[in-house]
N, C-alpha and C positions, 0 to 999 in steps of 0.2 A: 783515020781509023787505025787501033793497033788489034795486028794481025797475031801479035805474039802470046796473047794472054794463056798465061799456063794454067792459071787455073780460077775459077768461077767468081765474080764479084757478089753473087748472090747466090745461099745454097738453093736448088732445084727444091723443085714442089715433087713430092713423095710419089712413083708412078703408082696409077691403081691397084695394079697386081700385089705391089709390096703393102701397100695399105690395106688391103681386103685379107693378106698373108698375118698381118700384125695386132687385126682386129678379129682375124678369126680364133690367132692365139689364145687374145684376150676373153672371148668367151665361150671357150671351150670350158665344159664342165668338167674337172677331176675326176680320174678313175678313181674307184675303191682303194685300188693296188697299191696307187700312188699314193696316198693316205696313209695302207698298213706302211709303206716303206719308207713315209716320213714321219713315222713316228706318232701323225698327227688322229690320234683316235678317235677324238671328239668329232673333228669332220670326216669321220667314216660313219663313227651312228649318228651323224645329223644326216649323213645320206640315206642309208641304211632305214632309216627311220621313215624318210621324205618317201623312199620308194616305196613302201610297205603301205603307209599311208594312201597313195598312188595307185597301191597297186601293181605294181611294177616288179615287186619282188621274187625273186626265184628261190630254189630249193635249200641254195646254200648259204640266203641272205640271213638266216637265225643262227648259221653256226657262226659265220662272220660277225653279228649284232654281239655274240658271246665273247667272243673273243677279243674284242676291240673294247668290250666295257671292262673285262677282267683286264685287259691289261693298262686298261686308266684308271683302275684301283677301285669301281663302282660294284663291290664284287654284289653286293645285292642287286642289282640289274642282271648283271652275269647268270648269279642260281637263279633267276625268275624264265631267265632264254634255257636256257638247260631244264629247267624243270618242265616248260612247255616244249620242249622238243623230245624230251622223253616220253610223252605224252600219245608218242606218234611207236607203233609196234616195230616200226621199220627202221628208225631210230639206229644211229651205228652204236653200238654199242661200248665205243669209246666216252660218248657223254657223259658215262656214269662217273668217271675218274676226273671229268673239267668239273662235273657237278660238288664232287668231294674235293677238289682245288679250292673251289666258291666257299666250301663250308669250313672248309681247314682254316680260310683268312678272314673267315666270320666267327671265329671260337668257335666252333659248333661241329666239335670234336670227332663226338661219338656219330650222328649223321654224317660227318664226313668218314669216318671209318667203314660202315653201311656201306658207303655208296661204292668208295674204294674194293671192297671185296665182292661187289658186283660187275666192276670193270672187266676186263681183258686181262690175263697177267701180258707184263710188259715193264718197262724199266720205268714206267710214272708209273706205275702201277706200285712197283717196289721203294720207289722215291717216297712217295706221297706218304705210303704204311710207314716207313721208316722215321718219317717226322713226327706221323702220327702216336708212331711207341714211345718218341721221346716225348710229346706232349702228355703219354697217358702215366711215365715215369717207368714204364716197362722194359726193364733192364737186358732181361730174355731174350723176349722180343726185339728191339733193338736191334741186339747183335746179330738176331736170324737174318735181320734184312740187310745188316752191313756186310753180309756174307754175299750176299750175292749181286752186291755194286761192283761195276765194271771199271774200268780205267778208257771210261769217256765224259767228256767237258761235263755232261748234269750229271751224273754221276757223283765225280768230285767235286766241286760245287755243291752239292747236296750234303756231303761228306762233310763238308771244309765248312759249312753252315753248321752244323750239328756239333764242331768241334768249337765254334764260337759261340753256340748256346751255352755248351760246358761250359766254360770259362776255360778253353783249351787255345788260347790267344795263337801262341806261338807255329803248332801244331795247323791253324789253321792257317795261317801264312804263310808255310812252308808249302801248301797244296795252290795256294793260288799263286806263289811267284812262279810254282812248276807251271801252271799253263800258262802265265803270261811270258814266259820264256818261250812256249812253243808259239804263240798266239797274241801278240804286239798289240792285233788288233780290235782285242777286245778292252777297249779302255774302261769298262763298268768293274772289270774286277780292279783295280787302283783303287774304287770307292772302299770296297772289302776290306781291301790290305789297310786302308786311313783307317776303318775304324779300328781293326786290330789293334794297330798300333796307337789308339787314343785307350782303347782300353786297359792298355800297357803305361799307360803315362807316359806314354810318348810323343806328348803334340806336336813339337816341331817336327818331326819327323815323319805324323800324318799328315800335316799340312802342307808338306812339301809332296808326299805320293800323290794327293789329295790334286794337286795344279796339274797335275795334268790330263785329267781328268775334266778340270775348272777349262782350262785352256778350249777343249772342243767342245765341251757342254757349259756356257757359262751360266743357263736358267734352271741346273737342276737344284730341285728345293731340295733332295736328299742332300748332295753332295754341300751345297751353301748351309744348310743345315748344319753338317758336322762339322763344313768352316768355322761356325757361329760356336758350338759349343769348345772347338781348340779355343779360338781368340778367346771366350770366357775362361777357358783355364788356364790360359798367358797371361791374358788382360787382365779382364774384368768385364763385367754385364753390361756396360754401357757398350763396350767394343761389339761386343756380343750381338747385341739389339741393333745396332747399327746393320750387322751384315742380312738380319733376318728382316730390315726394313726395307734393306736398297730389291733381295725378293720379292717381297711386295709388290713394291713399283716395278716390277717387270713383268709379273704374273698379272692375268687379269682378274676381276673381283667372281667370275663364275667358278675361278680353277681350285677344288677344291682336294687335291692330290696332295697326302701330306698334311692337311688341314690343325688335324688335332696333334700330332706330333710338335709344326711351330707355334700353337698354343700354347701346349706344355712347357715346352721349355722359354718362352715370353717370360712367364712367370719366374721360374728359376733364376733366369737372368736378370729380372727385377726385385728379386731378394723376395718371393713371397705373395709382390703383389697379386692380388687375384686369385690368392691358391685357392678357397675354401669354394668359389663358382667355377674354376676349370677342373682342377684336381677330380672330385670325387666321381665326375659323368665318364672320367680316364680310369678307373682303377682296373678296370679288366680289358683295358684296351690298351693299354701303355703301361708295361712292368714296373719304370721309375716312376709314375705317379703313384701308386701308393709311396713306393718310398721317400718320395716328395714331400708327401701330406703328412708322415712321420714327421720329418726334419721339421716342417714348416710348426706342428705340434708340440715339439721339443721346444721349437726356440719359443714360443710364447708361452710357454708351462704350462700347457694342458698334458701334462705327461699320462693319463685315464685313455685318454683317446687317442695318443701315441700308440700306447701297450695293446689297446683292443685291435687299433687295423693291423697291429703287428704280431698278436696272439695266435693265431690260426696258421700261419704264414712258415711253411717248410723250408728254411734256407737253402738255399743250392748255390748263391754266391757269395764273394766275401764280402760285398756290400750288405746284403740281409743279413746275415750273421752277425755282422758289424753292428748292425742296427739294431737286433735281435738283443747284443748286450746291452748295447745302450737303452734300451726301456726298461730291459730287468733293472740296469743299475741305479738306474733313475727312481724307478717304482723302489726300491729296493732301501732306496734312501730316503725319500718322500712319507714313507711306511714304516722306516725301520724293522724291513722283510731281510732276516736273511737269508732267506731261500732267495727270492730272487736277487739277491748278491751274490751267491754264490751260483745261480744258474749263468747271471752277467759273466763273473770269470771264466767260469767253463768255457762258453763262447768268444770271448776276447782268447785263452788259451788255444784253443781252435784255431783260430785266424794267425794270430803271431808264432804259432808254432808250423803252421803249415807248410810247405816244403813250398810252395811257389809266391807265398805271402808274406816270408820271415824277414827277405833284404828289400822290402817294400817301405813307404814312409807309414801307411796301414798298418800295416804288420806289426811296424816296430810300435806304431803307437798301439795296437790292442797289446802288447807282453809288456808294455808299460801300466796300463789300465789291468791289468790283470792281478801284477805286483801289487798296484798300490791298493789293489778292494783287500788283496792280503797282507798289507800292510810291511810289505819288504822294499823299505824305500832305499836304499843301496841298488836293489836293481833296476827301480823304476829309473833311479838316475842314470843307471849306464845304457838304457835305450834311451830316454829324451836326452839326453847329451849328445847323441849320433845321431837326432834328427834336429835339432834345435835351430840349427843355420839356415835352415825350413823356414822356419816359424818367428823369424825375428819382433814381428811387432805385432803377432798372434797372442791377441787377449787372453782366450782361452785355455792355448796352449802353455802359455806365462805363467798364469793363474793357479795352473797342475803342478808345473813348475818351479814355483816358491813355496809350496807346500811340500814338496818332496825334499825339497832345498833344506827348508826349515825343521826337517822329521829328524834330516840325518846333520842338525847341528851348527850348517852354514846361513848362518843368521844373518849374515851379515850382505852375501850376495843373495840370501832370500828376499831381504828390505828394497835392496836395489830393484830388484824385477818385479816384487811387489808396488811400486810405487812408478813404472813403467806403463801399469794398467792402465786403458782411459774408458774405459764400459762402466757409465756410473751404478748400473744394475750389478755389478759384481764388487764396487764399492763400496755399494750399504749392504751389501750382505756377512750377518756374523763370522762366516769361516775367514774372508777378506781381513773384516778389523778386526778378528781375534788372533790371526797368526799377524798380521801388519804391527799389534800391538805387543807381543811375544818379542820380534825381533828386533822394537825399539829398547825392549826393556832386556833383554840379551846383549843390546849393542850400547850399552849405557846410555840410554835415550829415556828413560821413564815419564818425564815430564811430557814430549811427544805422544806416548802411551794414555796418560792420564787426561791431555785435550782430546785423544780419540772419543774417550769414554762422555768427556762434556761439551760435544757436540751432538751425541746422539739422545731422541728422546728417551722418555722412562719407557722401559717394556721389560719383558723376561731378559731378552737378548742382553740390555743395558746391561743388567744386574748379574749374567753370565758371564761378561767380560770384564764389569768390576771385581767378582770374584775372579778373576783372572788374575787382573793386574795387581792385585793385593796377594796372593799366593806368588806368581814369580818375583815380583818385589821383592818380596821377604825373603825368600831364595835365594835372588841375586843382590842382598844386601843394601836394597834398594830404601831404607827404613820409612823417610819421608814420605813416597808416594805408596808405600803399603800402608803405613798409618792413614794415610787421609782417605784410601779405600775402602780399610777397615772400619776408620769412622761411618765412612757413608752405609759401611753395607749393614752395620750396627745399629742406626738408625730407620734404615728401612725394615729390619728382620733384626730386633733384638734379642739374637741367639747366646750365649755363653761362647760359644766356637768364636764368634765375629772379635766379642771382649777380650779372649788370649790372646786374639790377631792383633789386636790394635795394640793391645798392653804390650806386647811382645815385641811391636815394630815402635811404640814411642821411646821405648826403655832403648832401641836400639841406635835411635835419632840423637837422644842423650848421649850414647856412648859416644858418637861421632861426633860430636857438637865438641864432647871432652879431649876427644882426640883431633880434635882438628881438621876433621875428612867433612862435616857439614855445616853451611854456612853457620854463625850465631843468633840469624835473624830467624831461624827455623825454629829458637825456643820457645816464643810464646804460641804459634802455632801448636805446639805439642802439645802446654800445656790447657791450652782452651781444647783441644780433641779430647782430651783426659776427662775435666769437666762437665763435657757434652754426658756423661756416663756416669750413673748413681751407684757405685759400687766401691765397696769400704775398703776397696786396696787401692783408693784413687788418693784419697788424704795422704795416706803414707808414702806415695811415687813422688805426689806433687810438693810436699814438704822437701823433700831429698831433693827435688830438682830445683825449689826456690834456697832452699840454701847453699847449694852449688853456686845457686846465680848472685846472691847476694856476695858470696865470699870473690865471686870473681865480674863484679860489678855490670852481670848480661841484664839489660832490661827484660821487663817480664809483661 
């Protein structure tokens, strides 16, 4: 027998005591308490609920059912417990201020204003009114109630919220680093300070406040949320969708907090897809869906229904302003309105002139846009040139770009970045092949010029740019392929104008042909263009130039 054994060949069977200890754990039922203080709301009104059902509920079980649905974001559940507890004469009369909380994040303004100055005064009291004036644009107002915020945590937070409605970026994160200097341990405000700083254009920099945050809360859909939208303005949308998926799978399919927020922006991140059935049920429930459903109207030229969601619409930031020109300038050119081109610059002036908007990449592109509706392309160039390193393989941006190129002269780096494009929607379009065709025949290219023209079908456009290419020709001493423009545009529109053109540019082919500057095989061309044309200064050109040829042996 060994007497030594230190310790057990077989672990013991569990004594009763600990077993009935471990099973009692197990189904003990959750206090409330423990519910509010893990955060976990849902299993408070699933209690809340079960007890009520039951029976079981006591006096304070409706103010609890309120509070626990307001703060999972169910604010209609919330005003339905508040408006039945009001119900009651005895009622504290602090409800009336949860009930205008309910209705402030229901839009539903003016009832929650109502309810608010039937409350208690008190500092939600002052909160609540204070948001309220900023919702109702009441400037007055406002400030009566910013008067009398105190220097405690909702207070400034309330403050520091108001100041990022403004678009007072900076301002508001100078209010939240002060508390979280005092106060470590409130990691929610990190989220605040990310998005300040995303609305600064500052993503790496939110995404780094942002982790620590991530780090203690890794399910929050806000905080993953704004992950999503950095990575889309690092990355790209696919990055983007990625992070708004791996949410998903850790959220369950009942949890609808945030709901219509990662809808939104789905779309976004997928260029579009989906806008016209998410977008519009968003428009008074998320600020950047309408301006979504703008953009998303712009890029498929329904530019009508751009200008109308955006007709009504009071700018207060520099993205609506932004946007505000952009459908004047659109309409404006679509119409050949000058009012609304001229309202469009106003607006782009606005924004690029503004004092917090001027050293932005915005900025500088609306005092770019603003130039070029007024046609001063010297300065258009000197802001896209200081953003340009931006925008390197930016079609759009390109596209501004060689035309401004091209206004002030530089023909030659105009071709270049012209011919950089790959958006074939910007390639069949006349302003495209009419400056593309300008800058071949600028850079002694004409014949490049002339295949633009006989590739494209017959239309107005066509017969715009032949006129085109037949007037700079002739300009730039181009004789041949203004002749053979001339030809054709003579042919279609047998004007008197067309006949001086051709006569003018054959007579000029001739001199070249004499002079040694165009090939000699270009003579009988001329003189068949000449013939094309029943006009009795044709006999006498074409004599003069067959006796040239005979005396100097050119086939004819």
């Amino acid at each position: 027998m060994m007497l030594s054994r230190a310790k057990p060949a077989v672990n013991p069977t569990p004594s009763a005591t600990a077993s009935a200890a471990a099973a009692d754990k197990k189904n003990k039922v959750p206090k409330l308490e423990q519910f509010i203080l893990n955060r976990d709301y849902t299993g408070a009104i699933t209690m809340l609920e079960f007890n009520r059902a039951a029976g079981k509920s006591d006096a304070d079980s409706l103010y609890w059912l309120g509070y626990a649905a307001f703060h999972l974001g169910e604010y209609k559940k919330a005003m339905e417990t508040y408006q039945t507890l009001l119900q009651d004469p005895k009622c504290d009369p602090i409800c009336h201020l949860y009930l205008g909380c309910c209705y402030f994040f229901l839009g539903m303004y003016k009832e929650a204003d109502e309810e608010a100055q039937r409350g208690p005064t008190c500092k939600l009291q002052n909160r609540l009114l204070f948001h309220l004036s900023h919702k109702f644009n009441d400037e007055k107002r406002l400030m009566g109630y910013h008067q009398n915020l105190q220097d405690v945590i909702e207070d400034q937070l309330s403050l520091a919220s108001i100041h990022y409605l403004r678009s007072h970026y900076q301002e508001a994160i100078d209010i939240y680093k002060r508390i979280l200097l005092e106060n470590r341990e409130y990691l929610a405000i990190n989220v605040y300070v990310a998005m300040c700083y995303y609305k600064l254009d500052y993503y790496d920099v939110s995404q780094e406040v942002l982790s620590v945050y991530l780090q203690a809360f890794p399910d929050s859909v806000i905080a993953i949320n704004l992950k999503a939208c950095n990575h889309f303005r690092l990355y790209n949308g696919k990055a983007a969708e990625g992070e708004l998926k791996a949410l998903a799978d850790k959220t369950s399919p009942g949890f609808k907090f945030g709901e219509d927020l990662v809808k939104h922006n789905l779309v976004v991140f997928r260029s579009g897809e989906g806008a016209l059935q998410v977008f519009p049920p968003l428009l008074d429930v998320i600020p950047e869906a309408r301006l979504n459903l703008v953009i998303y109207h712009l890029r498929n030229d329904d530019i009508v229904a751009a200008f109308n969601l955006m007709k009504d619409v009071e700018p207060s930031t520099p993205q609506e302003y932004i946007l505000k020109g952009i459908v004047n300038a659109a309409l404006g050119q679509d119409q050949e309105s000058r009012e609304h081109l001229k309202i469009a610059q106003q607006y782009f002036q606005l924004v690029g002139g503004s004092a917090s908007e001027c050293d932005t990449i915005p900025g500088r592109q609306c005092m770019a846009s603003c130039f070029f509706l007024l046609k001063q392309f010297e300065d258009v160039l000197i802001y896209l040139n200081s953003i340009k390193g931006y925008f390197y393989n930016d079609d759009i941006f390109n596209y501004n770009y060689a035309q401004a190129k091209a206004a002030t002269g530089a023909y030659e780096e105009a071709e270049e970045i012209l011919l950089t494009i790959q958006n074939e929607k910007f390639k069949n379009e006349y302003a495209y092949l009419s400056h593309l065709a300008r800058c071949y025949i600028m850079n002694k290219k004409p014949r490049l010029a002339w295949e633009l023209y006989l590739k494209m079908e017959t239309s107005s456009e066509s017969f715009s740019l032949l006129q085109l290419i037949a007037n700079d020709c002739y300009k730039t001493s181009h004789f041949y392929y203004a002749a053979k423009s001339f030809d054709v545009l003579e042919r279609l529109d047998p004007s008197p104008e067309y006949w001086e053109g051709k006569r003018g540019a054959c007579i000029g082919v001739f001199q070249q042909i004499v002079a040694g500057k165009e090939p000699k095989d270009s003579f009988r061309d001329v003189v068949n263009m000449l013939r094309n044309t029943s006009n009795p200064q044709v006999e006498y050109i074409v004599r003069v130039m067959k006796k040239y040829a005979k005396d100097n042996r050119l086939p004819i």
